[in-house]
N, C-alpha and C positions, 0 to 999 in steps of 0.2 A: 594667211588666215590663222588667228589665234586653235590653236587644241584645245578641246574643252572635255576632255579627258585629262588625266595622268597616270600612264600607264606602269610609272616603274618609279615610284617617287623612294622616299627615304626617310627613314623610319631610326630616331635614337631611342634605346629602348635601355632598359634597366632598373635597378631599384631606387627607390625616392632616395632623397639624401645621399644619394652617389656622386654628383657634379653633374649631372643633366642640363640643372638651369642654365651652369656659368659655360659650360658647352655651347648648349642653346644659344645664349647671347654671342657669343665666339662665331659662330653659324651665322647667325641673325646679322652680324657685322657684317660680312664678304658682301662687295657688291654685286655677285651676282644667287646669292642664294637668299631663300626666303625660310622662315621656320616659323611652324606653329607651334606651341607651348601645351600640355597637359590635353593631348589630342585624345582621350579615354572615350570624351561624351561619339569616337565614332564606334566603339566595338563594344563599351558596358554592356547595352541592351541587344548585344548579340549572341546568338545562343552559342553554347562550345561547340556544338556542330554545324553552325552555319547558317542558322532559322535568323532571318531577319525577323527585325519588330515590326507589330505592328503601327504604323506609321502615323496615324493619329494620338496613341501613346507616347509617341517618341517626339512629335511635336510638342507635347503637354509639356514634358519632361523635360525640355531643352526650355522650354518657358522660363523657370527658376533655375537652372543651370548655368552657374555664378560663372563658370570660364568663358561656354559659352556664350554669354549673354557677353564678357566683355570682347569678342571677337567683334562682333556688331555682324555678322555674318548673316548672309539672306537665306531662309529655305524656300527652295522652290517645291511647290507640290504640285510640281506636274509630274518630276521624277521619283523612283522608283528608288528605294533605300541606297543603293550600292552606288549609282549616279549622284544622289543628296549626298553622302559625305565624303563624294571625290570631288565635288562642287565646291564645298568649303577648302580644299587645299586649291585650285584653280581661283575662289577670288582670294586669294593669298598672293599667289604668283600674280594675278593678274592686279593686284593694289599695289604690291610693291615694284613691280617692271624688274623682279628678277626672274630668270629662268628656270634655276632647279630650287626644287618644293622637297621641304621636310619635314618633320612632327617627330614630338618628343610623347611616349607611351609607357607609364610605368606598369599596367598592367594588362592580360587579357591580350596580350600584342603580338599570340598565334594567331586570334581571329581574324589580325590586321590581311592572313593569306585569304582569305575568305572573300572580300570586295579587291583587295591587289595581288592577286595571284603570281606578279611580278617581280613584288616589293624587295628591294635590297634595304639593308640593318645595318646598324653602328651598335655594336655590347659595349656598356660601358660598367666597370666593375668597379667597387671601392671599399675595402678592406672590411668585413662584417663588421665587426665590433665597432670602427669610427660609425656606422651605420646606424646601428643600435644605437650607441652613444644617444644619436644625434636624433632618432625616432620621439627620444625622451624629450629632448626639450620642443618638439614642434608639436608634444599633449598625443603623440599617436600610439604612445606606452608608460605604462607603469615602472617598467625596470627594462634593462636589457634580456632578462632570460626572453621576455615578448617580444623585446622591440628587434628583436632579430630575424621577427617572420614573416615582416616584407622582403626583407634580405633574398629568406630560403627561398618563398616562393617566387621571388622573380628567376634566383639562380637558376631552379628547377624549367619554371618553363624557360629561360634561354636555350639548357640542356637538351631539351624536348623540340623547340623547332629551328634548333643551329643542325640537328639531324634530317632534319627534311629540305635545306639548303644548299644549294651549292658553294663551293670557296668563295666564286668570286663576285657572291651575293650580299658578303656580307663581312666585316674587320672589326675586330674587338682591342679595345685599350681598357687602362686603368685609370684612374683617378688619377694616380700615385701620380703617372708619367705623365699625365698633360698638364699636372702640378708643378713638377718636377723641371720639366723639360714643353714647354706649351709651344713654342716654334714647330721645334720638331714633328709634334706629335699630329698637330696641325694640318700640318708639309703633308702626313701620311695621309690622313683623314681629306685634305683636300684632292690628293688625287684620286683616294676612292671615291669621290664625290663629282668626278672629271672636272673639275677649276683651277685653274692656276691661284697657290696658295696667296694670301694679302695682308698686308700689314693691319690695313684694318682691326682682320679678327680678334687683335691683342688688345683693341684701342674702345673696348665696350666699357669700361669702368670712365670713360668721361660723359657716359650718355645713360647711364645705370647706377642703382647704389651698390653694386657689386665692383669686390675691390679686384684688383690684378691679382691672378696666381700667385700666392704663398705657401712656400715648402713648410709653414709654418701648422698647417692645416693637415699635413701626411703625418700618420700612426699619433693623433691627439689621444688616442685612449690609452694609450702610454700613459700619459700624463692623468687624465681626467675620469678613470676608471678606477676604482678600488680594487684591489686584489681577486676579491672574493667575485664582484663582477666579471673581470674578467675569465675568471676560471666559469662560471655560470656560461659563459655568452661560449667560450669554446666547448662546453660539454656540451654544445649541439651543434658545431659548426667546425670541428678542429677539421674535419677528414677536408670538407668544402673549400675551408680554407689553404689547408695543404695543395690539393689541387692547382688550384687556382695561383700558387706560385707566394704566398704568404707565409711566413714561420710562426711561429709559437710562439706563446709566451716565456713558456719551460715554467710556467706553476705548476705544480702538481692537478691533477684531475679532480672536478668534484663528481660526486655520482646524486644527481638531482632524482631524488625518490619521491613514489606519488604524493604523497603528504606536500611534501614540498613543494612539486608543481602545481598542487592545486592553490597552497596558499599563496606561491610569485600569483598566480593566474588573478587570483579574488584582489592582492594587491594594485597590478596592473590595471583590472576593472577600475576600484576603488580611485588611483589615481586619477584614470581618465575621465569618470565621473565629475570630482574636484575641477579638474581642470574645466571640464566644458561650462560647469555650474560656475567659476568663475568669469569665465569670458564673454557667458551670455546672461548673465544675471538668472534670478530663480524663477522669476516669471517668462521669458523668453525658453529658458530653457523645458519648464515642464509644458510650456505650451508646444515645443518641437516637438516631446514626448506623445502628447495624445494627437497631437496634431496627426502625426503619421501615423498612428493607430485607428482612429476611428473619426477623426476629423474630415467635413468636407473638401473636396479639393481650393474650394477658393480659401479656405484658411489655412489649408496646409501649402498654400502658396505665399499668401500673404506673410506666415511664420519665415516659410525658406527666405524667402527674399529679405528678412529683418535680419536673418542671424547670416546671409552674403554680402550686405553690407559691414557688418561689424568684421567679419573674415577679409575682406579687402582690406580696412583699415591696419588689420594686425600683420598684413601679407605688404603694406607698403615699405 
């Protein structure tokens, strides 16, 4: 008889722009594992202390929820919040006829104890600054001083619920090393995952537009960083970094005084503004604006779902 639970599934968790995706597809390839991609819509709407949603909201909500919506995923409303979004990792495993079920979480991914009180984790960690770097060009910041705080706060909560874990809950890599070295690292990651590792997993860029591992891709802000950024992005992150097994740059420090953080801030705004007012023209865009302010929901439906299509296109 099929389980229609899952009681201890596997959870990749870390900051955007870390290597999650090409992870994920690495995952996605083993014949015996299944993964879901950008698994947020299970915990956004759950409180930090464990208040599920209400579940006619949470229906609406998943309505225009561009990830969701490409899952094709059924909700059942006969069950009860914490059953509903262990359902959608079950017809995962159960569409692909793999056995063990994962999801990738960049945010919010203490909640994930809250419906899997079981859950074992993968940290996946990738040098702050290529982070930042890389925040910039996908419009989610103005500069690095901002775009580093996806970064913190994922670090932060990993910090926060790798303490309420036990060892053999949970295995952390980098970026660097499954760039660097992706067999190996693999090799490690499939046995925390009990499978025996597969050639497969390295074989996703024939079924993807993602390329093979390129060491090409480790410390790019070397390169693609100016001086003065760099010094910015470590004058919040040298200690984290250090930590975390990273060296310095050896620039000298800058000391980012209020004045100046308020103007990166208005900058960063000011960028992300540009950016979205180009991507979605100026009538889409200020129609988002009031849309979700004081618009009915069938319009602020209608808006979300114009500006998920144009985000899938830019996301192929």
């Amino acid at each position: 008889m099929t389980e229609t639970t899952i009681s201890q599934p596997f959870f990749l968790v870390g900051a955007e722009r870390s290597g999650t995706t090409v992870l994920r597809l690495m995952f996605d390839h083993h014949p015996q594992i299944a993964w879901c991609n950008e698994f947020e819509y299970a915990v956004d709407q759950v409180s930090p202390n464990g208040q599920w949603p209400d579940l006619a909201n949470y229906y609406a909500w998943l309505e225009t929820h561009r990830i969701f919506q490409a899952t094709g995923f059924s909700i059942d409303k006969a069950l009860e919040y914490p059953e509903l979004v262990n359902s959608f990792l079950v017809q995962k495993r159960d569409r692909t006829g793999k056995p063990v079920v994962g999801a990738t979480v960049h945010r919010h991914f203490d909640r994930l104890l809250h419906v899997w009180p079981e859950a074992r984790f993968i940290h996946i960690i990738r040098d702050g600054r290529d982070v930042a770097r890389s925040c910039i060009g996908m419009g989610w910041a103005g500069n690095v001083w901002c775009g580093v705080d996806r970064w913190l706060e994922a670090e932060q909560l990993w910090e926060s619920l790798q303490r309420s874990l036990t060892p053999d809950r949970y295995i952390e890599l980098t970026y660097e090393e499954l760039i660097a070295n992706p067999k190996e690292t693999l090799m490690r990651l499939s046995e925390f995952l009990n499978v025996p590792y597969d050639e497969a997993m390295i074989s996703y860029s024939e079924k993807s537009t993602y390329d093979l591992p390129d060491p090409a891709f480790i410390q790019q802000w070397r390169r693609k960083l100016s001086e003065l950024e760099i010094r910015l992005v470590e004058s919040r992150i040298s200690k984290q970094l250090i930590e975390r097994g990273y060296e310095l740059s050896g620039l000298p420090p800058v000391e980012v005084t209020p004045l100046m953080a308020k103007r990166l801030k208005l900058q960063d705004w000011w960028s992300r503004f540009q950016f979205r007012l180009n991507r979605y023209g100026t009538g889409l865009f200020f129609s988002s604006y009031f849309a979700r302010r004081i618009g009915p929901k069938q319009w602020r439906d209608r808006v979300q779902l114009q500006i998920n299509a144009i985000d899938v296109q830019y996301l192929k």
